[in-house]
MOPAC internal coordinates of N, CA, C and O (Angstrom, degrees):
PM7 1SCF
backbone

  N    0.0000 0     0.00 0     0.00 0    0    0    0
  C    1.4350 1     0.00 0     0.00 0    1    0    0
  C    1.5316 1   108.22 1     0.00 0    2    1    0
  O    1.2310 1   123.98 1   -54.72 1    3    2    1
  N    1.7279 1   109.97 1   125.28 1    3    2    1
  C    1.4711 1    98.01 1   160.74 1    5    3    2
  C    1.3012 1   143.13 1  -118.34 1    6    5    3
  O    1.2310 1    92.30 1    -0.22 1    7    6    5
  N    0.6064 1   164.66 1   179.78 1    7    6    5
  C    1.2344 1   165.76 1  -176.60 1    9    7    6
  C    2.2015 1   142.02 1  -116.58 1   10    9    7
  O    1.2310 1   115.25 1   -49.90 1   11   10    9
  N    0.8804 1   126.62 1   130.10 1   11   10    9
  C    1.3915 1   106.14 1  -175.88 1   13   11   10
  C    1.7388 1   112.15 1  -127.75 1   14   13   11
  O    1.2310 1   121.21 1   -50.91 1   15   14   13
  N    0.9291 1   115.29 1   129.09 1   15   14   13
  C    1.3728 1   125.23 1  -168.62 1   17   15   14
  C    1.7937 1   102.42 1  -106.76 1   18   17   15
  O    1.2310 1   124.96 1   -40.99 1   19   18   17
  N    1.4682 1   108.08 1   139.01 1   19   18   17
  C    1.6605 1    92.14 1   166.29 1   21   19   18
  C    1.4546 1   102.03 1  -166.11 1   22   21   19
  O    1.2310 1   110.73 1     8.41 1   23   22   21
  N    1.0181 1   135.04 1  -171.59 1   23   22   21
  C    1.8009 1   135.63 1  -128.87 1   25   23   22
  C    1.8525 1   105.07 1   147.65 1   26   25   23
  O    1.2310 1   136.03 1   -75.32 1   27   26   25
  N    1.8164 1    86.58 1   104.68 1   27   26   25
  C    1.5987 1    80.12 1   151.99 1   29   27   26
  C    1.1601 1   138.92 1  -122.49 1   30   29   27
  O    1.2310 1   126.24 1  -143.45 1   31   30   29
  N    1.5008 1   105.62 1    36.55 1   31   30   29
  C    1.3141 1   103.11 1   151.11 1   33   31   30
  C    1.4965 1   116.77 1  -121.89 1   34   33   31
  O    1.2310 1   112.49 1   105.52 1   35   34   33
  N    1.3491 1   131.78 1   -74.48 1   35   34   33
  C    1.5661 1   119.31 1  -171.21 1   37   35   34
  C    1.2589 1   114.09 1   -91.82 1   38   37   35
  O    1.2310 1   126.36 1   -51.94 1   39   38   37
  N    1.1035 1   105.38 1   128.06 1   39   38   37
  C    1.8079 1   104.81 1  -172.21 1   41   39   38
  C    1.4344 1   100.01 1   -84.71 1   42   41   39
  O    1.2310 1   110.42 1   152.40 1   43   42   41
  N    1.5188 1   135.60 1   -27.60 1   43   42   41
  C    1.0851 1   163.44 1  -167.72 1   45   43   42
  C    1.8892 1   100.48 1   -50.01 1   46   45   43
  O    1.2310 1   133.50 1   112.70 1   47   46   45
  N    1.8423 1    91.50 1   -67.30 1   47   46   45
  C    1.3314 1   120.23 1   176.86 1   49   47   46
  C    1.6558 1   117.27 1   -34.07 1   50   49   47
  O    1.2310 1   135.67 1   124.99 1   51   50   49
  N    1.6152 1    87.28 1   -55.01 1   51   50   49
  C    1.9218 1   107.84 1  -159.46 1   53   51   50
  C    1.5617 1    96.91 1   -80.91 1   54   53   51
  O    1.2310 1   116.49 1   145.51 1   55   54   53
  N    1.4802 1   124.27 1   -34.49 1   55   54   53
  C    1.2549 1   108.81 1   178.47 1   57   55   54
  C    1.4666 1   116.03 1   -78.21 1   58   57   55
  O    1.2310 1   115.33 1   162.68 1   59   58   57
  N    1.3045 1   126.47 1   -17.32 1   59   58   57
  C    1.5406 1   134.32 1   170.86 1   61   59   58
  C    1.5433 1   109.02 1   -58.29 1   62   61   59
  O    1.2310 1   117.04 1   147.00 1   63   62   61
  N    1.8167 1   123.23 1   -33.00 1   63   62   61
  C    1.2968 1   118.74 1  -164.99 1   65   63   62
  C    1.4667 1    89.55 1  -109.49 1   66   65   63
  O    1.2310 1   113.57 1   173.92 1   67   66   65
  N    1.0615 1   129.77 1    -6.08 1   67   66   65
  C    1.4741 1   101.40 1  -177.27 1   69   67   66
  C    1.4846 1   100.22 1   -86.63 1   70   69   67
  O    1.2310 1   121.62 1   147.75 1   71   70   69
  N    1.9952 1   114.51 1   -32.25 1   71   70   69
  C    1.3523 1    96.94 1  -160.80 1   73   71   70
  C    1.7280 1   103.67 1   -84.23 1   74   73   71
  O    1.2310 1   122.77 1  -162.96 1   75   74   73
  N    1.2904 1   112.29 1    17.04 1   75   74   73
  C    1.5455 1   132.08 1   171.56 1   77   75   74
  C    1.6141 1   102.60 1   -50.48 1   78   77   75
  O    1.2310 1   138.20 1   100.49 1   79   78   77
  N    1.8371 1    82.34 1   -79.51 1   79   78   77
  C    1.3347 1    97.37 1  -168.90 1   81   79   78
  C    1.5723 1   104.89 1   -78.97 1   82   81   79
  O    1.2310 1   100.44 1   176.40 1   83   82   81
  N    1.0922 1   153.06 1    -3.60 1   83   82   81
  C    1.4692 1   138.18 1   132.36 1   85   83   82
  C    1.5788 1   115.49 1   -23.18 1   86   85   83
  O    1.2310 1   124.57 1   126.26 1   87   86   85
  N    1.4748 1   108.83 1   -53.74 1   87   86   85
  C    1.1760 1   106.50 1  -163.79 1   89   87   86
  C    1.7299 1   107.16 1   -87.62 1   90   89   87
  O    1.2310 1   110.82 1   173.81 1   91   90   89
  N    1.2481 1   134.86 1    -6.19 1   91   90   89
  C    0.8069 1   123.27 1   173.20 1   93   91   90
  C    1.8425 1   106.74 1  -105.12 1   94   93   91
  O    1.2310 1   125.54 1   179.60 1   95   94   93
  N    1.1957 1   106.95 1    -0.40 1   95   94   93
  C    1.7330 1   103.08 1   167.66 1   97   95   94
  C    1.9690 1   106.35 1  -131.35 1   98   97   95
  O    1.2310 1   120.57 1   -65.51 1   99   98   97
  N    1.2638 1   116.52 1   114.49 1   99   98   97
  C    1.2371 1   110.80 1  -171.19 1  101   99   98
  C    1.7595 1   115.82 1   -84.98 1  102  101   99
  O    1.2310 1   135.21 1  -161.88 1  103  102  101
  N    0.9589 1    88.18 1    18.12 1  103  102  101
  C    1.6134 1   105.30 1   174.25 1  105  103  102
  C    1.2470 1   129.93 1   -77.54 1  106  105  103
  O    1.2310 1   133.08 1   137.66 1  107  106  105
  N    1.6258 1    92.33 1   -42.34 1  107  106  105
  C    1.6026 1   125.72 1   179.87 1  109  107  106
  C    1.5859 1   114.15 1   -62.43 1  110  109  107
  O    1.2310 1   110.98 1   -61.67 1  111  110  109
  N    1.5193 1   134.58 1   118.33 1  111  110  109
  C    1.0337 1   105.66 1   175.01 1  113  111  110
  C    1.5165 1    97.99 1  -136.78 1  114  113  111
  O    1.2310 1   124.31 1   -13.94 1  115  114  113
  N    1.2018 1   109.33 1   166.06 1  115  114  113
  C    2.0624 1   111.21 1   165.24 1  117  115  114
  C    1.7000 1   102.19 1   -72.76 1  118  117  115
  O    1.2310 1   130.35 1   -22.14 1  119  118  117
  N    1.4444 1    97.65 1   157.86 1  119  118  117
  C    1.3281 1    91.29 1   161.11 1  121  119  118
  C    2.0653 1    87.73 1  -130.71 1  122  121  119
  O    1.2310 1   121.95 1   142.10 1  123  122  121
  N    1.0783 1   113.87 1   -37.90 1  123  122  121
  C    1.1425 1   103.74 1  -170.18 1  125  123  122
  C    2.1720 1   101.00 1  -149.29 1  126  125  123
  O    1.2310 1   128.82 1    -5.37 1  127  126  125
  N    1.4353 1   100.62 1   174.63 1  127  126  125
  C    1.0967 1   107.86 1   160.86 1  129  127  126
  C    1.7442 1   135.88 1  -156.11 1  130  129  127
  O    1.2310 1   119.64 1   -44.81 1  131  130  129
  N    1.4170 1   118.28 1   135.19 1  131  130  129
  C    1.5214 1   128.12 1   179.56 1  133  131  130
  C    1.2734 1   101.13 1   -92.13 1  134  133  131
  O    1.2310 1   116.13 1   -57.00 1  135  134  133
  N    2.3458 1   124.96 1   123.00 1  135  134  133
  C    0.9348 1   128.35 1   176.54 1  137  135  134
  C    1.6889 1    79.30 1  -140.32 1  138  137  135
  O    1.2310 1   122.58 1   -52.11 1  139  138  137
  N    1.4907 1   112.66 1   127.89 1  139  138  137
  C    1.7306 1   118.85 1   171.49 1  141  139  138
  C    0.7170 1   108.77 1    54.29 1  142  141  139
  O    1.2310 1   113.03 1  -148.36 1  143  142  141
  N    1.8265 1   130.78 1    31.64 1  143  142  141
  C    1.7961 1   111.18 1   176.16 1  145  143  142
  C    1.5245 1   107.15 1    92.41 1  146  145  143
  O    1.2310 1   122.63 1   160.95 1  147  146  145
  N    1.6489 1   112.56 1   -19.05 1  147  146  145
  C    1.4994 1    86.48 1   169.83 1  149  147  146
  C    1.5432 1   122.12 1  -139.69 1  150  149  147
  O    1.2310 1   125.05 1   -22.71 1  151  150  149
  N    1.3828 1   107.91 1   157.29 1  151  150  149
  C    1.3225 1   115.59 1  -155.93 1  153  151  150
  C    1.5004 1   116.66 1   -64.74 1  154  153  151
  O    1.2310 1   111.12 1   -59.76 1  155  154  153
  N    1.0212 1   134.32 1   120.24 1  155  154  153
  C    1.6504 1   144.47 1   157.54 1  157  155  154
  C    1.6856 1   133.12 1   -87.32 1  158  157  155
  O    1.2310 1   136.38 1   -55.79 1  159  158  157
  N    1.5254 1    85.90 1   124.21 1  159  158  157
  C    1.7666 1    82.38 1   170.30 1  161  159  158
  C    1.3188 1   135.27 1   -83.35 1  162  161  159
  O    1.2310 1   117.85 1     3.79 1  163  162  161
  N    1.4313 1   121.70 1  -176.21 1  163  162  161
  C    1.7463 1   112.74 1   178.09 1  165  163  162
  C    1.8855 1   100.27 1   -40.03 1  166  165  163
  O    1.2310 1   122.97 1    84.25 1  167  166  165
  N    1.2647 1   111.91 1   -95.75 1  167  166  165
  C    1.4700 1   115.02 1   172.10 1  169  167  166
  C    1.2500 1   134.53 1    -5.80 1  170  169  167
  O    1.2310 1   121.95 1   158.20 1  171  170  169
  N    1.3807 1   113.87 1   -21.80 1  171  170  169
  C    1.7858 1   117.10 1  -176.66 1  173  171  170
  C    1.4643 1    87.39 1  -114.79 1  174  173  171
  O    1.2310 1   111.39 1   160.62 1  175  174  173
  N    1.4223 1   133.81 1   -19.38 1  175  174  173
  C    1.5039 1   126.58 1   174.73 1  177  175  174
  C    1.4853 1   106.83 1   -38.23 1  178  177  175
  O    1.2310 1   136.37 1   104.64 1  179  178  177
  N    2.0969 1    85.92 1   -75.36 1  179  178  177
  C    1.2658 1   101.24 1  -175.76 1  181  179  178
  C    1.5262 1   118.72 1   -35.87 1  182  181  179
  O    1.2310 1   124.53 1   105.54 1  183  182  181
  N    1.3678 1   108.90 1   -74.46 1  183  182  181
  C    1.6897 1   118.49 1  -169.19 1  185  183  182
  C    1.1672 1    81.21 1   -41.50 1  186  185  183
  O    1.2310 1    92.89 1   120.30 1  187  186  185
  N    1.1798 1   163.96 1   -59.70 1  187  186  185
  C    1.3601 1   144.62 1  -123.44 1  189  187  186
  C    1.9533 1    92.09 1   -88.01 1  190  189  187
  O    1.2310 1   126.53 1   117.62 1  191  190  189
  N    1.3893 1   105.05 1   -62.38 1  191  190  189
  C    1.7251 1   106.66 1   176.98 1  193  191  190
  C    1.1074 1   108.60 1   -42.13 1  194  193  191
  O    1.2310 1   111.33 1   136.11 1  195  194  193
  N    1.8654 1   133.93 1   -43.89 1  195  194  193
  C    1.3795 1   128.21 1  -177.23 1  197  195  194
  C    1.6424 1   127.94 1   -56.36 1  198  197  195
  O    1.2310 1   132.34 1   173.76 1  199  198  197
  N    1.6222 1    93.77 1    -6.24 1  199  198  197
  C    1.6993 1    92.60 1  -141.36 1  201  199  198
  C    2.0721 1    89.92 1   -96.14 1  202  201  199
  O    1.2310 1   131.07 1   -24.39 1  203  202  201
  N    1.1838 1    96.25 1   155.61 1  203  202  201
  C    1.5397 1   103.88 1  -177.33 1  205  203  202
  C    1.3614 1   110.27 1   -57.06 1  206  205  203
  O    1.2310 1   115.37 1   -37.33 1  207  206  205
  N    1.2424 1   126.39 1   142.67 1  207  206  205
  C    1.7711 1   132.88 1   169.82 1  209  207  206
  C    1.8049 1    95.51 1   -50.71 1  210  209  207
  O    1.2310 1   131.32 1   -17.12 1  211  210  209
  N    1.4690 1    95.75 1   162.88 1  211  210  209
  C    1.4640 1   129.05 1  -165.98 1  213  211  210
  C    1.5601 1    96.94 1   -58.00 1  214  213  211
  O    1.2310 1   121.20 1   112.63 1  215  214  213
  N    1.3063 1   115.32 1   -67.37 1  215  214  213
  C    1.4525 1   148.13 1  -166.76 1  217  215  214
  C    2.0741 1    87.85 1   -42.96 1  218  217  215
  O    1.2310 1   116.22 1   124.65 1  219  218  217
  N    1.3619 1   124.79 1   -55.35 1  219  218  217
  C    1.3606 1   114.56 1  -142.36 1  221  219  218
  C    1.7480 1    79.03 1   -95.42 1  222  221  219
  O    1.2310 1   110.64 1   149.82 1  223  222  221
  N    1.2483 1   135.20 1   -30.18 1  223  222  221
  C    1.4953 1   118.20 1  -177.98 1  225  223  222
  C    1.7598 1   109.89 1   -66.09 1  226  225  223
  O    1.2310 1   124.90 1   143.93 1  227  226  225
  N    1.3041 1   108.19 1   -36.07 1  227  226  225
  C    1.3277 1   107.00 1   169.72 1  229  227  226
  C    1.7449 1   110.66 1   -57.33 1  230  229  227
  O    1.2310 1   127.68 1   158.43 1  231  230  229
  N    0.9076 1   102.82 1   -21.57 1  231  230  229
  C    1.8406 1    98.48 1  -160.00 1  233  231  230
  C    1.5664 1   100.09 1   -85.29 1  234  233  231
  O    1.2310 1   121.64 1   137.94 1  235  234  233
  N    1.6155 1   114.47 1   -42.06 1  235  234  233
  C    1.6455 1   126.12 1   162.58 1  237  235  234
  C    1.2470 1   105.95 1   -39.57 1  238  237  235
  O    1.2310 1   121.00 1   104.69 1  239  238  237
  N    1.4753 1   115.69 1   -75.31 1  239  238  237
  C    1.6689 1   133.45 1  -169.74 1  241  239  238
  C    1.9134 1    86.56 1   -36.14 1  242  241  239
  O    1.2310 1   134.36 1    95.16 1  243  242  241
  N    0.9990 1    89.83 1   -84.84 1  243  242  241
  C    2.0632 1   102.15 1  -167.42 1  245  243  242
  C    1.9555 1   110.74 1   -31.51 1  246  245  243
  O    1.2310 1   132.18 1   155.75 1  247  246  245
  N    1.2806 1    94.07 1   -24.25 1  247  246  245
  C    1.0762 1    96.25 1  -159.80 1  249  247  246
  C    1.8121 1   100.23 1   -88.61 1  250  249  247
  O    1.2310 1   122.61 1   138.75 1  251  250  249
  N    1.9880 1   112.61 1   -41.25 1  251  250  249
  C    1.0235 1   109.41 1   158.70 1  253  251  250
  C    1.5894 1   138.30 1   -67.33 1  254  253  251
  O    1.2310 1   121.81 1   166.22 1  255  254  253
  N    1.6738 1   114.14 1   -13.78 1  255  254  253
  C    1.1291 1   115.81 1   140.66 1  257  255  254
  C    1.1862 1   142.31 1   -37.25 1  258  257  255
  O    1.2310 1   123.39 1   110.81 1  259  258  257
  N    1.6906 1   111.11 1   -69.19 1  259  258  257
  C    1.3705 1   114.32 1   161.27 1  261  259  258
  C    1.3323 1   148.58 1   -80.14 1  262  261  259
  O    1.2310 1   123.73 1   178.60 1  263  262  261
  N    1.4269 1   110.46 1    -1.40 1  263  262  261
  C    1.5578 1   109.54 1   158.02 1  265  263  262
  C    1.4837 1   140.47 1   -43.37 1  266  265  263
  O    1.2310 1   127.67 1   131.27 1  267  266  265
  N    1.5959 1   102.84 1   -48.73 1  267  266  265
  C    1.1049 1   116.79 1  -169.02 1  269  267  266
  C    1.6289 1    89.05 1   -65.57 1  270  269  267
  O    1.2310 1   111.75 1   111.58 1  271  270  269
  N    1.7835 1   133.15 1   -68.42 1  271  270  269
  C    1.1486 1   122.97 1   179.94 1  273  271  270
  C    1.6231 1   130.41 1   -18.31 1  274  273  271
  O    1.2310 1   128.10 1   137.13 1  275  274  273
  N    1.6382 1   102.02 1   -42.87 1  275  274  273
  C    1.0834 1   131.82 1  -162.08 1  277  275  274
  C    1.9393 1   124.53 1   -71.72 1  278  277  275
  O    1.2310 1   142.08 1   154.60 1  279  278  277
  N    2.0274 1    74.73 1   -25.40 1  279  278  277
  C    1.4509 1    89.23 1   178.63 1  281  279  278
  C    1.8125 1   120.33 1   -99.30 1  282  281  279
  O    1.2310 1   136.31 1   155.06 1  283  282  281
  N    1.7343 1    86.02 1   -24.94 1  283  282  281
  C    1.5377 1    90.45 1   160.80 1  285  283  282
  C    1.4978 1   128.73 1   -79.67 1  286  285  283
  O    1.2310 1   121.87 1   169.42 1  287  286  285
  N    0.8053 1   114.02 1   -10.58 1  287  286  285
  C    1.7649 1   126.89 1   178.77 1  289  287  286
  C    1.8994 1   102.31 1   -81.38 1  290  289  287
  O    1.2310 1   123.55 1   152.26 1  291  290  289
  N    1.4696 1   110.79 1   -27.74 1  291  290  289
  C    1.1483 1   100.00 1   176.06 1  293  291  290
  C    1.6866 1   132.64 1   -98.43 1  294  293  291
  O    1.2310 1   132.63 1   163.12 1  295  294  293
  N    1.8181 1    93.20 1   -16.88 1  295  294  293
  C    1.4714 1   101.81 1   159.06 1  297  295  294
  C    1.9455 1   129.64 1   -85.82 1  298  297  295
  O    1.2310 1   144.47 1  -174.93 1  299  298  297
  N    1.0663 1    70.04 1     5.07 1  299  298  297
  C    1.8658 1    86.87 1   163.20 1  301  299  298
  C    1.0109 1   132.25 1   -86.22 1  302  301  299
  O    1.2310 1   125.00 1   107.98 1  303  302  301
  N    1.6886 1   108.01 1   -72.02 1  303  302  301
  C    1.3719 1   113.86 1   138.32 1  305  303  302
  C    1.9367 1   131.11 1   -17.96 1  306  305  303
  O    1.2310 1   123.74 1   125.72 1  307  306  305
  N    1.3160 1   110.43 1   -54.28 1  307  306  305
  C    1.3634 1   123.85 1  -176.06 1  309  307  306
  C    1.6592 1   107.71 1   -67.46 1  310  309  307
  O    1.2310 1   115.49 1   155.61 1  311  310  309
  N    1.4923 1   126.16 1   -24.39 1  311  310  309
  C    1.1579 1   145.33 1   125.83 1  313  311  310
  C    1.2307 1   126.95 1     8.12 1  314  313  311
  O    1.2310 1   126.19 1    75.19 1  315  314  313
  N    1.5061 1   105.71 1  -104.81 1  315  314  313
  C    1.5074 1   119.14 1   156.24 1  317  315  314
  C    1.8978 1   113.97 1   -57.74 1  318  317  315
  O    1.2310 1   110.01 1   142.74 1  319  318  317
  N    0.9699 1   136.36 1   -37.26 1  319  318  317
  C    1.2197 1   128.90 1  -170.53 1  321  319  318
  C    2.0990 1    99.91 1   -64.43 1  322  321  319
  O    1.2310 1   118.26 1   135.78 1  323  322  321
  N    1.2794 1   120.92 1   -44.22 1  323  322  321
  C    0.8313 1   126.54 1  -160.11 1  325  323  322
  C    1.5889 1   102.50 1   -77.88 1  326  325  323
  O    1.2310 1   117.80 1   142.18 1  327  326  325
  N    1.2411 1   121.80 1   -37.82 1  327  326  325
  C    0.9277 1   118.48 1   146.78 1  329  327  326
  C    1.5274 1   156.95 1   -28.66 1  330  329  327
  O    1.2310 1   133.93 1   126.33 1  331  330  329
  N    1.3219 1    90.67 1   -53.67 1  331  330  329
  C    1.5052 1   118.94 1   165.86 1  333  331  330
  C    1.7346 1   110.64 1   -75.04 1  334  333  331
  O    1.2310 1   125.20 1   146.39 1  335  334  333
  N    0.7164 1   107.62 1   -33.61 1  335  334  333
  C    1.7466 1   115.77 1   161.74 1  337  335  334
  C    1.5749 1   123.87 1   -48.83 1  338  337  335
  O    1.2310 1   119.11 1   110.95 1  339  338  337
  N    1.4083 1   119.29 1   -69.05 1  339  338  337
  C    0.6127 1   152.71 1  -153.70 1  341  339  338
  C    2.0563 1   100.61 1   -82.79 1  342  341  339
  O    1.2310 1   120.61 1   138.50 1  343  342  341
  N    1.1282 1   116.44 1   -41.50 1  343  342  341
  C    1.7678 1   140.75 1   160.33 1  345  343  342
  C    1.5497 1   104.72 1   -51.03 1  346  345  343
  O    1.2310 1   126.73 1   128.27 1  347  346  345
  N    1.7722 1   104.65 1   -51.73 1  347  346  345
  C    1.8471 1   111.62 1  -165.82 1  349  347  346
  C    1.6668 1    86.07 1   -78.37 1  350  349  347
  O    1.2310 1   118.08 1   134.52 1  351  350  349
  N    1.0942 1   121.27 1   -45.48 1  351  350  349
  C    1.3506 1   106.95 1  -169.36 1  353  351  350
  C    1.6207 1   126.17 1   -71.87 1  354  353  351
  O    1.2310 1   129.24 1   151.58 1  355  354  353
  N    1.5268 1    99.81 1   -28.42 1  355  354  353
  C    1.4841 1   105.49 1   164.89 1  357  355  354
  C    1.6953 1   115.89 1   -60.55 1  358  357  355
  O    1.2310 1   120.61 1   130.79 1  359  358  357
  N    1.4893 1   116.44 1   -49.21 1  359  358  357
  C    1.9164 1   130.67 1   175.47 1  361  359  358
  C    1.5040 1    89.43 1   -63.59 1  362  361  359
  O    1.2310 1   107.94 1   137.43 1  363  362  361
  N    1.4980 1   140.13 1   -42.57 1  363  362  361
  C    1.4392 1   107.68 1  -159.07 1  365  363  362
  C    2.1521 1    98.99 1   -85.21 1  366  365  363
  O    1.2310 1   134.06 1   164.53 1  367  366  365
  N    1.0860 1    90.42 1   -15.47 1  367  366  365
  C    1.8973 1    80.44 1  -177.46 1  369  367  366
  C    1.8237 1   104.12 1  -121.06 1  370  369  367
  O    1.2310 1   126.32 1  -136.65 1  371  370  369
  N    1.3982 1   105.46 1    43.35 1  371  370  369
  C    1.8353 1   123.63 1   170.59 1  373  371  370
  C    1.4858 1   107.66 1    23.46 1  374  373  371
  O    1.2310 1   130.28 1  -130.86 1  375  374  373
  N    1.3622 1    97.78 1    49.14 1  375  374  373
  C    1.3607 1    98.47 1   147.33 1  377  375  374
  C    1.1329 1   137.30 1   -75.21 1  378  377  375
  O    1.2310 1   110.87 1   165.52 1  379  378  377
  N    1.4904 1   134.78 1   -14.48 1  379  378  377
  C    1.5558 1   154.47 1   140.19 1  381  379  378
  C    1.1030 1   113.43 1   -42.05 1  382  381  379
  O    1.2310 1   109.12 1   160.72 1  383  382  381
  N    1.4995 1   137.98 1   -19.28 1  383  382  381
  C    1.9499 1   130.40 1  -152.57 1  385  383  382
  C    1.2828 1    91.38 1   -69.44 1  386  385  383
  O    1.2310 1   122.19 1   -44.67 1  387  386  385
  N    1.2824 1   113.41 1   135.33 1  387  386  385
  C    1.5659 1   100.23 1   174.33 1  389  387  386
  C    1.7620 1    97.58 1  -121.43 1  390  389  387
  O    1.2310 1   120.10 1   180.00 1  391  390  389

């Protein structure tokens, strides 16, 4: 008996519940798999069931996007702050008296 499974949106999703219910019926097995037109074996099933939902790779990606921004925005900042430090500390011990 075979079977056909399909999903158009997360392939991610559908391979997480099928190898669900694999595991809760040992009957169930892959024989093969179609992701974008191309063919997959047992082994790329799996990795495919292992792999994180859509939603949290986007959130990595975004997240490796904006770090780097994240880190320059703060050595800039650290910039002027250090600055300003360094001014209060000169006025609090009159190093300015002219």
């Amino acid at each position: 008996m075979s079977a056909v499974a399909y999903t158009s949106g997360d392939p991610v999703a559908l391979a997480k519940a099928l190898q669900s219910y694999a595991k809760a019926n040992p009957t169930f097995s892959f024989k093969a798999g179609l992701v974008e037109g191309r063919a997959i074996d047992l082994a790329q099933i799996e990795a495919l069931a292992n792999m994180p939902p859509k939603e949290e790779i986007y959130a990595r990606l975004l997240y490796l996007i904006n770090a780097p921004a994240q880190r320059l925005a703060t050595v800039i900042n650290a910039v002027g702050r250090n600055i300003a430090v360094v001014i209060d500390q000169g006025v609090q011990n009159n190093k300015f008296a002219g």
